[in-house]
N, C-alpha and C positions, 0 to 999 in steps of 0.2 A: 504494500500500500504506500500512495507516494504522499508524504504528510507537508511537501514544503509546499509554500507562498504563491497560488496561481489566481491574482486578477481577476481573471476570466471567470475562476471559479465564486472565488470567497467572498468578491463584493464587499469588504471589510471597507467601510470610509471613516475618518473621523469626523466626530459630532461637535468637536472644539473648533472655536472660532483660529483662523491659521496666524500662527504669531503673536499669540495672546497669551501673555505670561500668568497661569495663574496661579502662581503662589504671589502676586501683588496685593497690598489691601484691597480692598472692594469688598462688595454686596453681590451673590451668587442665588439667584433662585436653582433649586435643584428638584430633578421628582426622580425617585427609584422607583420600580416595578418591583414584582414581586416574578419567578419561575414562571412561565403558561400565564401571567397575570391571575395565580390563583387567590382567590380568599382566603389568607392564612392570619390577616391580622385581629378578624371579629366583624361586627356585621354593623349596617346604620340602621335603626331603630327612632324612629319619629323624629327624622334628619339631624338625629346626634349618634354621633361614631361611638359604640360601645367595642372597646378592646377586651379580646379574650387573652389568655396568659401570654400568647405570642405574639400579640399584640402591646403590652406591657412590658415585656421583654425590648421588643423593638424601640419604646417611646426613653426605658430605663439606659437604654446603651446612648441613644442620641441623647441625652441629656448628660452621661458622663462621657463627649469629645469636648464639654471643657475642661473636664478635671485631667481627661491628656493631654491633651493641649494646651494648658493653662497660657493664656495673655496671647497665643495665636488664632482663637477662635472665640467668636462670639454669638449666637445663636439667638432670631428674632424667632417670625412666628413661624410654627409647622406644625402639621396635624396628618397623622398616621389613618389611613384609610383603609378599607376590607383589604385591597391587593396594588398598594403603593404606597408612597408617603411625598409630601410636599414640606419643602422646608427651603428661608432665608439664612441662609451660612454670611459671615462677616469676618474675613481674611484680615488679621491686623498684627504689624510688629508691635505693638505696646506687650510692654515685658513685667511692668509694676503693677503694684493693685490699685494706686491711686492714679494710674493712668488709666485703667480699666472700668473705673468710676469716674472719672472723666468723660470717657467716651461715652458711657451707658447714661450719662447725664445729658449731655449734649446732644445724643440720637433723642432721647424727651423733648429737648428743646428745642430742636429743629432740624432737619436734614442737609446736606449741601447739596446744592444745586448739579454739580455735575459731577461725577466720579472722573480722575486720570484718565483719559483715555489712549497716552502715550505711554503705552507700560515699557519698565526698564526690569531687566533682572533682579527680584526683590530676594530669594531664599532658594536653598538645596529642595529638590524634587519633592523630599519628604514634607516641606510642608507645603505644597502641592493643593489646590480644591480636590483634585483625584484622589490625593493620600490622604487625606479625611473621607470623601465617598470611601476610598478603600478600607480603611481602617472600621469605618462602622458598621460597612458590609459582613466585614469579617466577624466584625465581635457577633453580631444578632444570629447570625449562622453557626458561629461557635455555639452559640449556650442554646439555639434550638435542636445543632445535631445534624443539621443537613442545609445542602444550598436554598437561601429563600431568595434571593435576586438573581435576575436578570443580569448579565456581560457588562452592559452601560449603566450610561445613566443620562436624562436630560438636565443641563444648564442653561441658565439665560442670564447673562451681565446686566448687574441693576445700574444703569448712569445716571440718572435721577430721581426727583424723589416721587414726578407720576408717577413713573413706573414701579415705584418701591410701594408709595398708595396701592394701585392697580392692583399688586402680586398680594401686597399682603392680604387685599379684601378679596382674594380670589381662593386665600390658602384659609381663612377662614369661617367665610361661606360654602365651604367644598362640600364639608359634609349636606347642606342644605341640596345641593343640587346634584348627588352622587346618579341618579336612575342616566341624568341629562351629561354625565364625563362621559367622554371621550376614552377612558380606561375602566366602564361601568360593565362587569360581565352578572347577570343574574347570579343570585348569592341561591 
C-alpha cells in the first residue's frame, strides 16, 4: 500500500488564513466538531444545552487551558453543544497577574477598534492557536478514552469589535437556535 502524499488523491488544503502568524495576540473565534459530528456532549432541552458527563468533561478541560497556559490564554464566551463546541480564545504575551487584570479590565471597558493586522513572529509553535486547539483536543479524549474530534478545526480572526459583538451573540444564542445550525444532526 502506497501511504505517501498524492494531491490528486488527498485533497488535504489548509483552513489557515496563508501567512498568518498565529501565535500573535489576537481574538480567534474557533468551533470543533465532534467524530461523524456525533452527539456525544448531551442534548438541548427547551433551547438550553444540558451536558451529560462528557459533556462536562469537555467544558472542565476548556476551562483548565488557563491554568496551562497561565498569562498566554484568555478565554471569552463558549458554549459546548450536543456535537461541537464554539469558543472566543485571546492569544496574549502578558506574563503577570496584574497585567492579566488589566487586560480583563479593559476588555469590560471597551474593545479596540482594530486588531494588528500586520503580524510579525510573536512565539515558538507551541504556543500556536493550533497548540491550544491541540492540547484541548487531546486532554477531552484522554479522560473520555477515545477520539471525540474531528482532524480540524474552524477559525475566524476577530479584527474588531462588530465582529467580536457578532461572534459573541452568535456563541451564545447557539443553543436557542440548535434545530436551525448548520452542524444540527437529529439527537
Amino acid at each position: 500500500m502506497n501511504t505517501k502524499y498524492d494531491p490528486k488523491v488527498h485533497h488535504r488544503h489548509s483552513m489557515r488564513l496563508y501567512g498568518y502568524d498565529y501565535s500573535c495576540d489576537g481574538l480567534y473565534f474557533i468551533t470543533l466538531c465532534c467524530q461523524q459530528r456525533m452527539c456525544l456532549f448531551g442534548e438541548i432541552i427547551d433551547n438550553e444545552m444540558v451536558l451529560n458527563e462528557a459533556g462536562h468533561v469537555a467544558e472542565e478541560e476548556w476551562q483548565n487551558t488557563i491554568n496551562i497556559r497561565p498569562g498566554q490564554v484568555l478565554l471569552h464566551e463558549y458554549v459546548i453543544m450536543p456535537n461541537h463546541m464554539h469558543a472566543i480564545v485571546e492569544i496574549t504575551q502578558s506574563t503577570s497577574l496584574s497585567t492579566l487584570r488589566s487586560i480583563y479590565n479593559n476588555w469590560h471597558a471597551g474593545f479596540p477598534e482594530v486588531v494588528d493586522d500586520n503580524p510579525i513572529p510573536c512565539r515558538s509553535p507551541s504556543h500556536t492557536l493550533g497548540a491550544i486547539v491541540r492540547g484541548y483536543k487531546a486532554a477531552v479524549s484522554k479522560r473520555l478514552g477515545f477520539t471525540v474530534w474531528q482532524r480540524n478545526y474552524y477559525e475566524h480572526i476577530i479584527r474588531n469589535s462588530q465582529s467580536y459583538q457578532r461572534i459573541s451573540e452568535y456563541i451564545i444564542i447557539n443553543p436557542e437556535n440548535w434545530q436551525g445550525d448548520d452542524l444540527y444532526i437529529d439527537e
